[in-house]
C-alpha positions in Angstrom: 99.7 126.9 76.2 96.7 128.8 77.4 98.3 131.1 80.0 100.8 131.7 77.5 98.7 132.6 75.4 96.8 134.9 77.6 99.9 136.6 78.5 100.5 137.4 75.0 97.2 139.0 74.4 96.5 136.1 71.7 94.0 134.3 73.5 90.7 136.3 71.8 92.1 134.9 68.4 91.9 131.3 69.7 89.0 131.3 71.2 87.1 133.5 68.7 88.9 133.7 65.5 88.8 137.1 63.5 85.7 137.9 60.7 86.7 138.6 57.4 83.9 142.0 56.3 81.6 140.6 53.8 81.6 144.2 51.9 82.8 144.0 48.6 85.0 147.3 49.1 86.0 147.6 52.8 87.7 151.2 53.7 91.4 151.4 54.4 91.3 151.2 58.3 89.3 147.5 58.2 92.0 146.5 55.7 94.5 147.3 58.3 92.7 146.2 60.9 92.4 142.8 59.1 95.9 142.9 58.2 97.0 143.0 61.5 94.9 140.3 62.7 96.1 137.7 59.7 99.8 138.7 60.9 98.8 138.2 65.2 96.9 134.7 64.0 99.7 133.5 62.0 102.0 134.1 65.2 99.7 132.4 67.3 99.6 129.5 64.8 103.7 129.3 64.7 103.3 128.7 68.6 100.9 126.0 68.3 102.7 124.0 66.1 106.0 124.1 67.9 103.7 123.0 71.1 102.2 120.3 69.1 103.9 117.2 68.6 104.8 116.0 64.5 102.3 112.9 63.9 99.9 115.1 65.0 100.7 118.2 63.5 100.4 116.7 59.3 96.5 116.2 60.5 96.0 119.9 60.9 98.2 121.5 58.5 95.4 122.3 55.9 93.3 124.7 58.8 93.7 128.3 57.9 93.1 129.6 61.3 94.5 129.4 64.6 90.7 128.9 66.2 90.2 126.8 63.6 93.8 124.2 65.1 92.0 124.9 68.5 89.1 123.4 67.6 90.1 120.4 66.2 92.8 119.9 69.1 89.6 120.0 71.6 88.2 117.6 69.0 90.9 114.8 69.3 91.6 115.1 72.7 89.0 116.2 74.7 85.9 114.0 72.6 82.4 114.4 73.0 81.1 116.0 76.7 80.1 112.5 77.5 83.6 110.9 77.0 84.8 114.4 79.2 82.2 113.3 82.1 83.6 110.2 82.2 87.4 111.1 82.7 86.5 113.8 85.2 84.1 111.2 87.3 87.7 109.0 87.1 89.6 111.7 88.4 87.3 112.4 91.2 87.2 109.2 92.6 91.3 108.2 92.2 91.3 111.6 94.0 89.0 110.6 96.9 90.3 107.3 97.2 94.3 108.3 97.0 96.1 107.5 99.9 99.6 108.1 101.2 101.7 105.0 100.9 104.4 103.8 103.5 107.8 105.1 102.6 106.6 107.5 100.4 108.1 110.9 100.8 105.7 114.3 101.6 107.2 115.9 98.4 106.4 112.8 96.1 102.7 112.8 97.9 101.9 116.1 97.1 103.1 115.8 93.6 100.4 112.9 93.2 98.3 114.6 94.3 98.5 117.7 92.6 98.9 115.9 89.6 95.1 114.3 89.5 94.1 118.0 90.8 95.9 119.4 87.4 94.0 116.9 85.5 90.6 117.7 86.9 91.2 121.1 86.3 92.1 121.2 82.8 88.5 119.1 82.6 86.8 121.7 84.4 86.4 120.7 87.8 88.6 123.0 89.9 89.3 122.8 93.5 90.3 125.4 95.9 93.2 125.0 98.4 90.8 124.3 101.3 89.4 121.2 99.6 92.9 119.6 98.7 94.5 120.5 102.4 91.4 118.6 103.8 92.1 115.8 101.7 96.0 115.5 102.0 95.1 116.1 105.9 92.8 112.9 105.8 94.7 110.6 103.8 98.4 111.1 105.2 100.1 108.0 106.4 100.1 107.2 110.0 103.2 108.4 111.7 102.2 111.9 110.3 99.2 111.6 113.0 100.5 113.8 115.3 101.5 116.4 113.3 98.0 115.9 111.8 95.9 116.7 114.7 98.1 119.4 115.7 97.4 121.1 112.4 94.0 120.9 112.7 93.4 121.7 116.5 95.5 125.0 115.8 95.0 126.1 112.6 91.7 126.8 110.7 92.5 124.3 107.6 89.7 126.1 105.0 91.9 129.3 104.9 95.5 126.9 105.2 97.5 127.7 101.4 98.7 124.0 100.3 102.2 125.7 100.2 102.0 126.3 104.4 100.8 122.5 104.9 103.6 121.0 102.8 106.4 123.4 104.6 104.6 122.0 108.1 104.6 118.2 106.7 108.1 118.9 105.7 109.4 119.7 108.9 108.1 117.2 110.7 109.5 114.6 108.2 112.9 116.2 108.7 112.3 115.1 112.2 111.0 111.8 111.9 113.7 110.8 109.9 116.0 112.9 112.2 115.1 110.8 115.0 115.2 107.3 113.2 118.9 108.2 111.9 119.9 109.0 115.8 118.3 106.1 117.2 119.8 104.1 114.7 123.2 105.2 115.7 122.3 104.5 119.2 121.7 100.8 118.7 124.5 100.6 116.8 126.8 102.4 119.4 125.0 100.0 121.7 125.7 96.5 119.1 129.5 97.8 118.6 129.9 98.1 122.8 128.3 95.0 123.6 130.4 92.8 121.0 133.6 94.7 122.6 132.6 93.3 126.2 131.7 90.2 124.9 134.7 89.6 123.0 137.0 91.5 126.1 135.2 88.7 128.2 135.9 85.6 126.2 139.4 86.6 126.0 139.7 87.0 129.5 138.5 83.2 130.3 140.7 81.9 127.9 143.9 83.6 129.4 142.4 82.2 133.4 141.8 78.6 131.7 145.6 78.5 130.2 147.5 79.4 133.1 145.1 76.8 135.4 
């Protein structure tokens, strides 16, 4: 809602609100001026009620303002800064401790991970790209190894865009799961054969034992 907001140019009324003049007469261009800022905050209140969800949205019906709905948002769901130091120190460590599991695909990884880097963010704890390729580097499951140290011995990781890992990762799951599919075939080429013989065999003795 923010970065929509920005884009509109609607921010400033958010974050600051608009001053009524305390002048008993005020001259024609501040009643303009005021004019169109009651008209912008009541279009920036119309998109925070269609963003916010109903049971919600009968608590803050009486505020007049769109900073003044901001403000009691951040109220309800952001508490006091000690409740916010709390989550973030949550996020941090489910961050450092967050592991790839086995079977689990590089797409669904990175969303995970990007997912608790979303949520530190919106808390205020941002990290650049170099940080998280670092981290999805060092916790990647173990037949990415190879891959792994080939990354690192030949490309400098702190400048590496988490877009250019994934592609890499991506690739060489392609061909991981490439080569499982064709040595699967194989062996199942090489089951199918051996039954044939087998079975060619034992109907072989059986036709020498009859005629004997």
């Amino acid at each position: 809602m923010e970065n929509f907001l920005r884009s509109k140019e609607y921010w400033d009324l958010v974050e600051t609100g608009y001053t009524i003049p305390k002048e008993s007469t005020i001259t024609v261009a501040q009643q303009q001026k005021l004019e169109e800022m009651k008209l912008k905050d009541l279009k920036v209140k119309n998109y925070l009620f269609q963003s916010i969800d109903r049971t919600i949205l009968e608590t803050i019906l009486q505020k007049d303002t769109s900073k003044h709905i901001w403000d009691s948002m951040k109220k309800k769901y952001q508490g006091s800064a000690r409740v916010k130091r709390a989550q973030l120190q949550a996020l941090r460590r489910d961050f450092e401790t967050l592991q790839m599991k086995n079977g689990e695909f590089v797409t669904e990884y990175f969303a995970r991970t990007m997912g608790i880097e979303n949520k530190m963010r919106i808390h205020g704890d941002k990290l650049d790209d170099g940080s998280i390729v670092e981290k999805i580097l060092r916790s990647m499951a173990p037949k990415f190894n190879y891959i792994v140290c080939s990354i690192e011995e030949s490309n400098d990781t702190a400048g590496m865009s988490i877009d250019e890992l994934q592609s890499s990762l991506l690739v060489h799951e392609q061909q991981l799961n490439r080569g499982i599919t064709e040595r699967v075939n194989s062996e199942e080429q090489a089951l199918k054969a051996s039954t044939f013989y087998e079975s060619s065999s034992s109907r072989g003795r059986g036709r020498g034992r009859g005629r004997g």
